[in-house]
C-alpha positions as a LaTeX table, in Angstrom:
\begin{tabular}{lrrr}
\hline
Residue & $x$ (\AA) & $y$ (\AA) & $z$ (\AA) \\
\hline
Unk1 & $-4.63$ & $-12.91$ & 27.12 \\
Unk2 & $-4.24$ & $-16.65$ & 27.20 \\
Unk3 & $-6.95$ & $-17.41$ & 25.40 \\
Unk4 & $-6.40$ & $-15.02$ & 22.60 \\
Unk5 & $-2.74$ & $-16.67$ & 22.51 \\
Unk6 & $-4.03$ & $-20.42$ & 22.77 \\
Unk7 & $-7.23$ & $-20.85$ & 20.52 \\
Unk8 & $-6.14$ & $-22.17$ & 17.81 \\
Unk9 & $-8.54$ & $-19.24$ & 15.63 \\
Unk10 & $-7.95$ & $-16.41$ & 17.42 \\
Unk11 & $-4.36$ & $-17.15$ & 18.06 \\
Unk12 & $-3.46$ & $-16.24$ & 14.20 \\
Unk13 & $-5.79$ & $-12.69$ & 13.97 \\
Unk14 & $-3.51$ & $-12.18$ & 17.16 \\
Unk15 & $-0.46$ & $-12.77$ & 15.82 \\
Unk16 & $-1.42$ & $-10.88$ & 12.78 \\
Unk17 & $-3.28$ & $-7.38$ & 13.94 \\
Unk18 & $-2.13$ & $-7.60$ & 17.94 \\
Unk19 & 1.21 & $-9.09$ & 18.83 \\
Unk20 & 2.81 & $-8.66$ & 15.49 \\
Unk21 & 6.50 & $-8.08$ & 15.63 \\
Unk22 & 6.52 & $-4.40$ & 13.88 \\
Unk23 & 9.56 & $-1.55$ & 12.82 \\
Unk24 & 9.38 & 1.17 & 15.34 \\
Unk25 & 10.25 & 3.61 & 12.61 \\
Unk26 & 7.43 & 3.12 & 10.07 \\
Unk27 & 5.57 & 6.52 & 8.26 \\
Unk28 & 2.80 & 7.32 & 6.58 \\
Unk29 & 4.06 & 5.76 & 3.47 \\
Unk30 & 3.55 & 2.23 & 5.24 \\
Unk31 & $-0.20$ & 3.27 & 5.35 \\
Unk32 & $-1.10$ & 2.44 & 1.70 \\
Unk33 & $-0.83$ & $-1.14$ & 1.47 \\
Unk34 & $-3.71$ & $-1.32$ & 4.58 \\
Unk35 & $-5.51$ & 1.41 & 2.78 \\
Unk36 & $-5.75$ & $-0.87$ & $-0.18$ \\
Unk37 & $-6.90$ & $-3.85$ & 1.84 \\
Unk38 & $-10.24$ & $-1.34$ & 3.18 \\
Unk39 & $-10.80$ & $-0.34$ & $-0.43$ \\
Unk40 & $-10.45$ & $-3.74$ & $-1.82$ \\
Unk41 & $-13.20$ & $-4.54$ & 0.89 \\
Unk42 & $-15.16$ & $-1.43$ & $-0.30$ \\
Unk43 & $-14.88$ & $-2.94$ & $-4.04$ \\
Unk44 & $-16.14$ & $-6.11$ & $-3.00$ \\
Unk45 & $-19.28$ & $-5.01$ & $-1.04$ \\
Unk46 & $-20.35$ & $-2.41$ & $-4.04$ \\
Unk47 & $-19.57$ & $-5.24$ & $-6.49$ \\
Unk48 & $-21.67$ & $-7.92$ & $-5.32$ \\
Unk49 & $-24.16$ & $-5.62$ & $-4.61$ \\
Unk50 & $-23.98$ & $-3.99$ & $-7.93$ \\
Unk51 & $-24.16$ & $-6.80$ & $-9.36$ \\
Unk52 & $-27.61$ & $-8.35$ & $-7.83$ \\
Unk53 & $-29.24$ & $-5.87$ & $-10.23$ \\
Unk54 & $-26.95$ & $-5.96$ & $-13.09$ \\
Unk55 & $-27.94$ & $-7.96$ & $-16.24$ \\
Unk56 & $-24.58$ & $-9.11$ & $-18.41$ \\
Unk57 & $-26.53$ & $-9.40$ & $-21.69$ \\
Unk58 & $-25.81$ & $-6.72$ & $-24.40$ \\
Unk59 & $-29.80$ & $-6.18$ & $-25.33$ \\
Unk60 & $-30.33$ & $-4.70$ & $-21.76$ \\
Unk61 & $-26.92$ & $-4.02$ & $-20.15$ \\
Unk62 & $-26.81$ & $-0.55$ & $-20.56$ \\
Unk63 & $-30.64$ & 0.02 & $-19.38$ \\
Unk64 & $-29.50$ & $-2.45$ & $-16.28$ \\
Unk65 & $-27.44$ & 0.33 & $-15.13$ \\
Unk66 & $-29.90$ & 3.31 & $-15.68$ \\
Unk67 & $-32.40$ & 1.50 & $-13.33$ \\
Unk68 & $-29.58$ & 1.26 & $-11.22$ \\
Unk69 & $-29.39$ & 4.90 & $-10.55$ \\
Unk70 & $-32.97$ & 5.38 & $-11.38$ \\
Unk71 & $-35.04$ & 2.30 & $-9.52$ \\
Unk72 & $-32.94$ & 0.88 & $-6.70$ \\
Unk73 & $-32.47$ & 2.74 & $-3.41$ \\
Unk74 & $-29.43$ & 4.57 & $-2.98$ \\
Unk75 & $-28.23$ & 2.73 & $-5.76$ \\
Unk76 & $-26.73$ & 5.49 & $-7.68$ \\
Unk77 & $-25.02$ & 5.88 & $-4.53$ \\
Unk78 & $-23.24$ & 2.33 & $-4.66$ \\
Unk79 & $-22.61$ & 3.09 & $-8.70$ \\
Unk80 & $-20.40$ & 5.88 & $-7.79$ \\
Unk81 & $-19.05$ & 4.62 & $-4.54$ \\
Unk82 & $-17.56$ & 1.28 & $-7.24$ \\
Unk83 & $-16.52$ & 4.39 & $-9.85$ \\
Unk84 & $-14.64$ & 6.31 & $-7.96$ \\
Unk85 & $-13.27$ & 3.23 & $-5.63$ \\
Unk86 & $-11.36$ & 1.67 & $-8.20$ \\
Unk87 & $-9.54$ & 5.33 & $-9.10$ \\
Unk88 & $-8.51$ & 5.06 & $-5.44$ \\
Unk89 & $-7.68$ & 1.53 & $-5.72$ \\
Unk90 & $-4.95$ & 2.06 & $-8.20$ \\
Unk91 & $-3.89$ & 5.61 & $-6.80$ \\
Unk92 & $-2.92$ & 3.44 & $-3.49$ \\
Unk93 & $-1.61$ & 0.91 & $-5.65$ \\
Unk94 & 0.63 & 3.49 & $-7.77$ \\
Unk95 & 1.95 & 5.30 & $-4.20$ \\
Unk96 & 2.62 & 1.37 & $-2.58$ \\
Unk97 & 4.49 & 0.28 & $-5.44$ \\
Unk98 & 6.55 & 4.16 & $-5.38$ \\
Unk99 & 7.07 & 3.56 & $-2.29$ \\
Unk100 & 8.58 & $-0.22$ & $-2.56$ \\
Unk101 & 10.84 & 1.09 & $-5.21$ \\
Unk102 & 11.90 & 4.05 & $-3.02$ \\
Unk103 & 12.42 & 2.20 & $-0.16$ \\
Unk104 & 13.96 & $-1.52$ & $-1.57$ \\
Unk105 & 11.09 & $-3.20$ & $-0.52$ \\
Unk106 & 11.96 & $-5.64$ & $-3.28$ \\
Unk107 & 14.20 & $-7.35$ & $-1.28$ \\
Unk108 & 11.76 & $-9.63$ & $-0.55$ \\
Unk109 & 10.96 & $-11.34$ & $-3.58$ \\
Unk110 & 7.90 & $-13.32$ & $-2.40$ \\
Unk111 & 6.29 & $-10.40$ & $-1.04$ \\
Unk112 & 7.23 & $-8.25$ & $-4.22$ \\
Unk113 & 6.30 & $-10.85$ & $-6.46$ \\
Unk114 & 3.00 & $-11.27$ & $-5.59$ \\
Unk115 & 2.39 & $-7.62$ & $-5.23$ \\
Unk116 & 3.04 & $-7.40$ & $-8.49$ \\
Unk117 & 1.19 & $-10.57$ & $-9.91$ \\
Unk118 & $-2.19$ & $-8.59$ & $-7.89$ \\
Unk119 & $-1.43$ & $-5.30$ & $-9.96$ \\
Unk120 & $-1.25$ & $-6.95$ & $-12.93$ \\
Unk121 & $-4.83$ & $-9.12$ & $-11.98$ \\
Unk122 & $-6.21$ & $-5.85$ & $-11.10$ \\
Unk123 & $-5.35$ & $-4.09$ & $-14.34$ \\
Unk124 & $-7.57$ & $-7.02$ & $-15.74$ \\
Unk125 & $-10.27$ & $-6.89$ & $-13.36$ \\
Unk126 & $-10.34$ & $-3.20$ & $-13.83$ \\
Unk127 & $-10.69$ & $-3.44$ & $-17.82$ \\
Unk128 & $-13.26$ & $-6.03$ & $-17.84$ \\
Unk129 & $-14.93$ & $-3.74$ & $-15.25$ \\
Unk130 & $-15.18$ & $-0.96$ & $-17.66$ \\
Unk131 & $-16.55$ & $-2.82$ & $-20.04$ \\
Unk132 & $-19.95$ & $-3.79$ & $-18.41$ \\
Unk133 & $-21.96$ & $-0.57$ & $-18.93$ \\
Unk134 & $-21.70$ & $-1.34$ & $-22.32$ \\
Unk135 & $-21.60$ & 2.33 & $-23.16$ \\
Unk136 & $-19.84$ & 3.69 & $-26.52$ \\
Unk137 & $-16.19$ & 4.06 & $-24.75$ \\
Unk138 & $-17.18$ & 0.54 & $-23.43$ \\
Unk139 & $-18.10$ & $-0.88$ & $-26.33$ \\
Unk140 & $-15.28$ & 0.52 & $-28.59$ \\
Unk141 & $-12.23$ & 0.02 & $-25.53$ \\
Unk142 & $-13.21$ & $-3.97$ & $-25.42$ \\
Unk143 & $-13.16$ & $-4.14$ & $-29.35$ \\
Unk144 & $-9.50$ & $-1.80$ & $-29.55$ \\
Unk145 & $-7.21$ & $-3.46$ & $-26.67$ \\
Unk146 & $-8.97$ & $-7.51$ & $-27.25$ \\
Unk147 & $-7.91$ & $-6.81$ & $-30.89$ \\
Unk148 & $-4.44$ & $-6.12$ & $-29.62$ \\
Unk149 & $-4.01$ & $-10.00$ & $-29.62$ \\
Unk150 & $-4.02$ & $-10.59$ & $-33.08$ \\
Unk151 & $-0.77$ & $-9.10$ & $-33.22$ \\
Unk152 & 0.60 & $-12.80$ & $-31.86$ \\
Unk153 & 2.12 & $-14.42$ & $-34.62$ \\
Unk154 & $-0.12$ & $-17.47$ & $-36.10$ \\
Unk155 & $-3.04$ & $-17.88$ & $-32.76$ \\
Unk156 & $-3.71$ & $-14.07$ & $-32.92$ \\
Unk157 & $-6.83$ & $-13.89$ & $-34.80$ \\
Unk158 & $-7.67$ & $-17.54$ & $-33.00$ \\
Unk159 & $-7.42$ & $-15.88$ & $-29.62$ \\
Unk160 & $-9.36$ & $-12.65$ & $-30.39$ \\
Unk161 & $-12.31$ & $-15.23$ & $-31.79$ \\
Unk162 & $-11.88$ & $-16.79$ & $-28.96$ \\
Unk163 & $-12.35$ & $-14.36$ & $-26.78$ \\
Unk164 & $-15.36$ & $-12.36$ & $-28.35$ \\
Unk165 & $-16.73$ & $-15.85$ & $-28.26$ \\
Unk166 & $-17.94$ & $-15.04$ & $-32.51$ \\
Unk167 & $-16.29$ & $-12.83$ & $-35.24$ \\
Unk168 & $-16.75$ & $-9.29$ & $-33.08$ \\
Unk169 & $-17.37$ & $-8.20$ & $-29.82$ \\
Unk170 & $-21.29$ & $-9.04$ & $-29.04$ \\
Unk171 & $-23.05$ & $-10.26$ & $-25.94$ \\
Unk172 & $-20.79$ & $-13.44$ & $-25.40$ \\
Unk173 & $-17.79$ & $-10.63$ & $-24.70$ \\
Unk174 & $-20.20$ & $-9.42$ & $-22.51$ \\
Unk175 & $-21.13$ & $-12.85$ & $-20.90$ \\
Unk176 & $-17.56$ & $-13.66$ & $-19.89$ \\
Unk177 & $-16.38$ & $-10.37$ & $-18.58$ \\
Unk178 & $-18.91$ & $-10.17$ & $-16.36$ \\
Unk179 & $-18.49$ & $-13.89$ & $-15.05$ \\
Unk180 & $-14.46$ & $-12.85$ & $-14.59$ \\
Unk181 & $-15.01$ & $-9.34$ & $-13.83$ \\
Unk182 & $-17.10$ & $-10.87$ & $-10.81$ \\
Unk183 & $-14.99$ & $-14.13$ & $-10.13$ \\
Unk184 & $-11.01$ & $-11.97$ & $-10.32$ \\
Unk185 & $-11.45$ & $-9.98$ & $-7.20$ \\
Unk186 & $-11.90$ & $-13.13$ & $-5.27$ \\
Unk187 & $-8.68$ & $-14.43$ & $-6.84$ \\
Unk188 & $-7.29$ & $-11.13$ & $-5.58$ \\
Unk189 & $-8.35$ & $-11.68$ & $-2.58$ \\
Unk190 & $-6.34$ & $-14.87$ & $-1.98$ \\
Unk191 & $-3.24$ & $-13.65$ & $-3.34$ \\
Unk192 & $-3.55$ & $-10.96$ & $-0.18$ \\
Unk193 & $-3.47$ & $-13.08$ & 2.04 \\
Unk194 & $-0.66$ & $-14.75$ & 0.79 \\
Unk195 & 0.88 & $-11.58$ & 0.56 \\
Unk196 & 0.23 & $-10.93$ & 4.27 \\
Unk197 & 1.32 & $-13.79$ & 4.68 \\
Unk198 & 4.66 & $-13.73$ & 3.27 \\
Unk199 & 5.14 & $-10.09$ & 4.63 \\
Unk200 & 4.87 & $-11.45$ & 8.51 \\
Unk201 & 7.15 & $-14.35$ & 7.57 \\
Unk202 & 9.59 & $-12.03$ & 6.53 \\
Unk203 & 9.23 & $-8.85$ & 7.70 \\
Unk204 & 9.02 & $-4.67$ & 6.17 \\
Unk205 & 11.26 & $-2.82$ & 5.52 \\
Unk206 & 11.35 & 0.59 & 6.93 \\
Unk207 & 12.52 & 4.29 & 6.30 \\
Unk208 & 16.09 & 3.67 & 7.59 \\
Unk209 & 16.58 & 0.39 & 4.63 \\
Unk210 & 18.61 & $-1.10$ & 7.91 \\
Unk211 & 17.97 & $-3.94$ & 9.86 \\
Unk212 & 14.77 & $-3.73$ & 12.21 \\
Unk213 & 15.11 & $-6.97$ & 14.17 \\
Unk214 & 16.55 & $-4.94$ & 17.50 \\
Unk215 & 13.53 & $-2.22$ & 16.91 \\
Unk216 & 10.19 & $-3.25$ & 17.03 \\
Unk217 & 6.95 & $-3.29$ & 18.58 \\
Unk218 & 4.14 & $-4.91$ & 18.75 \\
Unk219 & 1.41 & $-3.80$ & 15.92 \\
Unk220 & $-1.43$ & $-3.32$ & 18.81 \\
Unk221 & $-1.22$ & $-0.50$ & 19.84 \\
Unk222 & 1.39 & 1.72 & 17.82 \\
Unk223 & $-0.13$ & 0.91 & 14.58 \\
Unk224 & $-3.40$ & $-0.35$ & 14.50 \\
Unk225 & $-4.80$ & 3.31 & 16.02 \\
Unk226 & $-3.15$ & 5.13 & 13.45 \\
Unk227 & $-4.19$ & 3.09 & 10.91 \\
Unk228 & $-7.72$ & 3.84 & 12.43 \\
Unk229 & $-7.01$ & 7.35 & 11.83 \\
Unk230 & $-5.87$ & 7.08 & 8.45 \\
Unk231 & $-9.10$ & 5.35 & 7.53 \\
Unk232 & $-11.16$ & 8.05 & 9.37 \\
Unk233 & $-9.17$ & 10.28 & 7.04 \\
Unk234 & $-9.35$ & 8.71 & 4.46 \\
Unk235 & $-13.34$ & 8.04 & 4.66 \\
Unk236 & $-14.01$ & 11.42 & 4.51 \\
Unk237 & $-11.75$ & 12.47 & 1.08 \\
Unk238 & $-13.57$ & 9.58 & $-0.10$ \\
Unk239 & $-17.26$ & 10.65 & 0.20 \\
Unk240 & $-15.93$ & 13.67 & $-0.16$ \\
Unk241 & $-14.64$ & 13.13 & $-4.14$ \\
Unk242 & $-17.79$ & 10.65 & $-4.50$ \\
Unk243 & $-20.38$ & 12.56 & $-3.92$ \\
Unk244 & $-18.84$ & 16.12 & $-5.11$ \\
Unk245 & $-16.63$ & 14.44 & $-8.23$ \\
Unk246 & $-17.86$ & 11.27 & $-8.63$ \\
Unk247 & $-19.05$ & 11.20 & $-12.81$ \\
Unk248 & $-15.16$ & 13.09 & $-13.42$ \\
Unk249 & $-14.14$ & 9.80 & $-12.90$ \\
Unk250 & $-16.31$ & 8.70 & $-16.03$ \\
Unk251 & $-16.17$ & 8.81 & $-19.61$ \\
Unk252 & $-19.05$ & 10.81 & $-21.22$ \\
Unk253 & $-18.99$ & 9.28 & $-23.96$ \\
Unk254 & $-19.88$ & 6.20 & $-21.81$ \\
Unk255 & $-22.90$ & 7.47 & $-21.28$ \\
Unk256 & $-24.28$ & 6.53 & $-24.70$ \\
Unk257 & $-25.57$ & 3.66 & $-24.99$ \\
Unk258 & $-23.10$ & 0.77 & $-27.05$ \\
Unk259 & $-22.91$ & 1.90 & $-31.18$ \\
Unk260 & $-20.94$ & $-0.39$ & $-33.66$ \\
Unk261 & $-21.59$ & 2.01 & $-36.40$ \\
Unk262 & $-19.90$ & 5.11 & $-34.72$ \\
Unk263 & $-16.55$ & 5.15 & $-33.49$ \\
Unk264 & $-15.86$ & 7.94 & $-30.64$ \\
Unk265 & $-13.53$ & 10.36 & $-31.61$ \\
Unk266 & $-11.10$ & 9.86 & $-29.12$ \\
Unk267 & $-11.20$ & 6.50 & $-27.42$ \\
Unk268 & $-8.67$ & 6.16 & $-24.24$ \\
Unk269 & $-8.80$ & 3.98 & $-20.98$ \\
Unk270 & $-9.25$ & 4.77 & $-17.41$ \\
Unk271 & $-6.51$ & 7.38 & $-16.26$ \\
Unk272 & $-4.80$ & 4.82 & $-14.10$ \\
Unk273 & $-4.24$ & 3.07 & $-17.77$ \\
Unk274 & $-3.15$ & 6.06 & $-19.50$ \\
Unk275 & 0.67 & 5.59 & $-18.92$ \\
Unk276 & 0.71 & 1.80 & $-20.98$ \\
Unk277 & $-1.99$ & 3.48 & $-23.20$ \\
Unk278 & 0.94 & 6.04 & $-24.51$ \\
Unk279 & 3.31 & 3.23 & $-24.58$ \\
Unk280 & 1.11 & 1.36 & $-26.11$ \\
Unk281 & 0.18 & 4.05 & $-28.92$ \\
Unk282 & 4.27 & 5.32 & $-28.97$ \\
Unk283 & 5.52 & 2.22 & $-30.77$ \\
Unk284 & 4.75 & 1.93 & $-34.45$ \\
Unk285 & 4.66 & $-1.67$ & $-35.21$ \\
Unk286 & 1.72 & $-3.14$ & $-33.60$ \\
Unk287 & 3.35 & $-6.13$ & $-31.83$ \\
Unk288 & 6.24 & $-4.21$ & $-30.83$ \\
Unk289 & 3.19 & $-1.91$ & $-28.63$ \\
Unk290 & 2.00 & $-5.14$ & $-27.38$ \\
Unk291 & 5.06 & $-5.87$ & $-26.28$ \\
Unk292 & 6.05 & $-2.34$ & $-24.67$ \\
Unk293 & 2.29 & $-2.55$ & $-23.03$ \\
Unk294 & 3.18 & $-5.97$ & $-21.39$ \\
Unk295 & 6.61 & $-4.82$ & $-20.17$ \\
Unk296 & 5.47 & $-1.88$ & $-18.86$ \\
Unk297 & 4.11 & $-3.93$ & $-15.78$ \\
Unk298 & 6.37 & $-7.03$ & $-16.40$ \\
Unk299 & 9.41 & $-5.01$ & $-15.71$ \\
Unk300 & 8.69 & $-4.93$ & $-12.28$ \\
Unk301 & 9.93 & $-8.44$ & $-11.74$ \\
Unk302 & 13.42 & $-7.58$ & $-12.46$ \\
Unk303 & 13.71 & $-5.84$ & $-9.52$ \\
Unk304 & 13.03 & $-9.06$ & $-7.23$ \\
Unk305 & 16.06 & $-10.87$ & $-9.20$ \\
Unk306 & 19.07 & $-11.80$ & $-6.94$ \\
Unk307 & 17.88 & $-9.25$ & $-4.54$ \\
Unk308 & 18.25 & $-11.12$ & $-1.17$ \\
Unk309 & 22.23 & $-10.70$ & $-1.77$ \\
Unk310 & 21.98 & $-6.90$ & $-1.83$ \\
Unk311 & 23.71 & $-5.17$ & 0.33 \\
Unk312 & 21.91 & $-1.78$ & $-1.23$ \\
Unk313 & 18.43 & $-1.59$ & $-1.83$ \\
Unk314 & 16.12 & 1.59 & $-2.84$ \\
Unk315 & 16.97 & 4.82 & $-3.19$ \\
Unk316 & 18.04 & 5.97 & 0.66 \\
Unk317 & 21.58 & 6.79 & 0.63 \\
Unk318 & 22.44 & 7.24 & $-2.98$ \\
Unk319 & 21.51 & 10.93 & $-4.80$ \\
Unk320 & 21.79 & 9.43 & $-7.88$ \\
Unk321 & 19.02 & 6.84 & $-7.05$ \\
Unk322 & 17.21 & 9.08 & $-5.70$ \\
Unk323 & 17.68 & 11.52 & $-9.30$ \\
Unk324 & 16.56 & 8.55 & $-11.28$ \\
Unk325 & 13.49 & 7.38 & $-8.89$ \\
Unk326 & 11.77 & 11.03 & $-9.21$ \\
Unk327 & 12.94 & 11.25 & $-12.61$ \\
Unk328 & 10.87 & 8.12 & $-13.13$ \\
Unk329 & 7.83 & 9.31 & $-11.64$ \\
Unk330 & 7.84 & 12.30 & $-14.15$ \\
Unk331 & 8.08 & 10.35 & $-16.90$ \\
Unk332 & 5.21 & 8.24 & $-15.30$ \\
Unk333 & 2.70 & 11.58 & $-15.16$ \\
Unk334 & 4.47 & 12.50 & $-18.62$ \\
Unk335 & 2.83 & 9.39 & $-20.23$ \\
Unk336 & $-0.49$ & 9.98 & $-18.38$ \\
Unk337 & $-1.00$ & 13.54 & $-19.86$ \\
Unk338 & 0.23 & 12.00 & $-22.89$ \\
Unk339 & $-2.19$ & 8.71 & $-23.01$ \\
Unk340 & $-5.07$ & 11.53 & $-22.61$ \\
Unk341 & $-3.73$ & 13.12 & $-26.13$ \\
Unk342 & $-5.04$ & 12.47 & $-29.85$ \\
Unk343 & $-2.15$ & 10.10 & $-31.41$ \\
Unk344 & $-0.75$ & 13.00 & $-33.78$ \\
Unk345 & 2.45 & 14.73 & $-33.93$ \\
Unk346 & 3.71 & 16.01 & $-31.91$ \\
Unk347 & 2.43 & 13.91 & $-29.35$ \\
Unk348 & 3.95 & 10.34 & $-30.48$ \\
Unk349 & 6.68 & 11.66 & $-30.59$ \\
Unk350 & 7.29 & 12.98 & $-27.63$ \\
Unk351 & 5.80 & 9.63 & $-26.46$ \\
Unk352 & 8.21 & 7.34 & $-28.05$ \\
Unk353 & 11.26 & 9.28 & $-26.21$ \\
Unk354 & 8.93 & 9.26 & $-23.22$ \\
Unk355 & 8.74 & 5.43 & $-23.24$ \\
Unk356 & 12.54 & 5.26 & $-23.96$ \\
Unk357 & 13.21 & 6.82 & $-20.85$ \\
Unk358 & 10.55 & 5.01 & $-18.92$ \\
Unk359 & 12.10 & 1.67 & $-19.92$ \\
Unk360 & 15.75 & 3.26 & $-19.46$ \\
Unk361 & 15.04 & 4.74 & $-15.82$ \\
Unk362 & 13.65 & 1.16 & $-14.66$ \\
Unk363 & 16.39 & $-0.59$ & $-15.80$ \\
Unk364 & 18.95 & 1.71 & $-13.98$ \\
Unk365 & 16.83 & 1.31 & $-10.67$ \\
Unk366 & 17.25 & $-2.32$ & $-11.09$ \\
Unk367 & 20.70 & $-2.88$ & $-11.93$ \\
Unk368 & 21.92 & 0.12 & $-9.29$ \\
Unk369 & 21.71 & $-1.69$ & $-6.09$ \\
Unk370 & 23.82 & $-5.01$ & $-7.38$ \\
Unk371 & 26.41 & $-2.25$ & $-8.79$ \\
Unk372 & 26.71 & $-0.63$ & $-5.33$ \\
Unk373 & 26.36 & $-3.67$ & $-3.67$ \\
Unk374 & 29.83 & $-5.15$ & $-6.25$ \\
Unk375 & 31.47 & $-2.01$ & $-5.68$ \\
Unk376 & 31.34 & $-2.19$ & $-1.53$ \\
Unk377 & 32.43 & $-5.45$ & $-1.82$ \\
Unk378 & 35.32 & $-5.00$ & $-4.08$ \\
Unk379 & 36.32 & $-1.88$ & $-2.15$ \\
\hline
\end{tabular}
């Protein structure tokens, strides 16, 4: 016990998976965020693996991943296991940040902060991702959302140049998203850690939204065996939708090999994507969708304003929080459903009053905490 306390190594993974100071009253829902630390592991293993045999030039991309599935051992295997990981990456990801806006976990705005900053890195890492195959939804995905950025006044048409590295997408697009799409997870990585570390420094908050500082225990043993058995769990649903469902997770037109002569009929993103994909598509004027694609995420800073003086945070003890939270999340599988439709009526419309109340609900969840919190204090 002393030397685990004393050496100046061990002493921090004991303070950080043993002896850490936890809430007594944490659920399942506190589960995701280590869930998303063993997938982000998973990711990284099949990546680097992945990417011993991938070639990131447009000639031979696309047969680099056929002899994937075809030549290497078990390689397939790894292919899928990457596919279907980063579906469960951002399902975590989706349920951790619910669950931080259910519970006021953005009352730490370091912690929040960066959680958000990795989301939004991930989003990237995820797109470039998609992109290597080099398939036709590949292909035609990197040319529609890179050509988003010519909708910035004067350096838009600079920037999209810039980044196809010549005057359309081509094998230098293909160059640099694989250098980044290889490079971002380790950048990921880091900002983990400093999320962990920022989350022992100031603590979780727990079911009750109520001070936890007379209630805790240490992390060894309460928590560290159930997260064992969430991972067990987990595991097994994993495999499970990998080897049973892993190519629903792909695009079939992604399956053809890259085309810039034929446009697929219906090109659309990932489904994690799908919900700033309807925004995206909802808004008529092109840089106003830019825009409403960008705020979609950035939003999610606003909560982390001015929230260390709340007295109120989340959605525990007020109905009508707790009304506009799940009316959020509706609106959130509305726009899914409706970034998976063909942009006709009545579809954009419904999608344009669905991204109304998408930006209206997540302004209400911000500002209702400092309005409860005024009101107590008045009263």
């Amino acid at each position: 016990m002393t030397f685990r306390k004393s050496h100046p190594l061990i002493k921090i993974v004991n303070s950080t998976l043993v002896d850490l100071p936890s809430p007594a009253n944490l659920s399942v829902n506190w589960n995701y965020g280590s869930l998303l630390g063993l997938v982000l592991v998973i990711q990284l293993v099949s990546g680097i693996v992945l990417a011993t045999r991938f070639s990131g030039h447009s000639d031979i991309s696309f047969d680099s991943v056929i002899s994937i599935y075809q030549d290497s051992n078990y390689g397939w295997l790894l292919r899928l296991v990457h596919s279907t990981g980063a579906s469960f990456f951002f399902l975590f990801i989706y349920l951790h940040i619910g669950r931080g806006l259910y519970y006021g976990s953005y009352i730490y705005p370091e912690v929040w902060n960066i959680g958000v900053l990795i989301y939004l890195i991930l989003m990237g890492t995820a797109f470039l991702g998609y992109v290597l195959p080099w398939g036709q939804m590949s292909y035609w995905a990197a040319t529609v959302i890179t050509n988003l950025l010519s909708a910035i006044p004067w350096l838009g048409s600079i920037l999209v140049e810039w980044v196809w590295g010549g005057f359309a997408v081509g094998n230098p697009t293909l160059t640099r998203f694989f250098a980044l799409h290889y490079l971002l997870p380790f950048v990921v990585t880091a900002l983990v850690i400093l999320h962990i570390f920022y989350l022992h420094l100031y603590g979780s908050s727990n079911p009750l939204g109520v001070s936890s500082n007379t209630n805790k225990v240490s992390f060894h043993y309460y928590y560290s065996v159930k997260d064992l058995y969430v991972y067990f769990v987990f595991f097994f649903i994993f495999m499970f939708f990998t080897l049973k469902y892993g190519y629903s997770f792909m695009d079939a037109e992604n399956f053809i090999p890259a085309n810039p002569l034929v446009t697929p009929t219906h090109i659309q993103p990932e489904w994690y994507f799908l919900f700033a994909y309807a925004i995206l598509r909802s808004i008529p004027n092109k840089l106003g969708g830019v825009l409403g694609l960008v705020l979609a995420v950035m939003v999610l800073f606003l909560f982390s304003i001015s929230s260390t003086q709340l007295l109120f945070s989340g959605t525990i003890y007020s109905p009508l929080a707790r009304l506009t939270f799940w009316s959020l999340v509706s609106v959130f599988f509305l726009l899914t459903w409706l970034g998976s439709c063909p942009a006709e009526s009545p579809y954009t419309e419904v999608a344009l009053a669905s991204t109304i109340a998408y930006f209206s609900l997540m302004v209400i969840m911000c500002v209702w905490p400092h309005v409860s919190t005024y009101l107590y204090l008045k009263s």
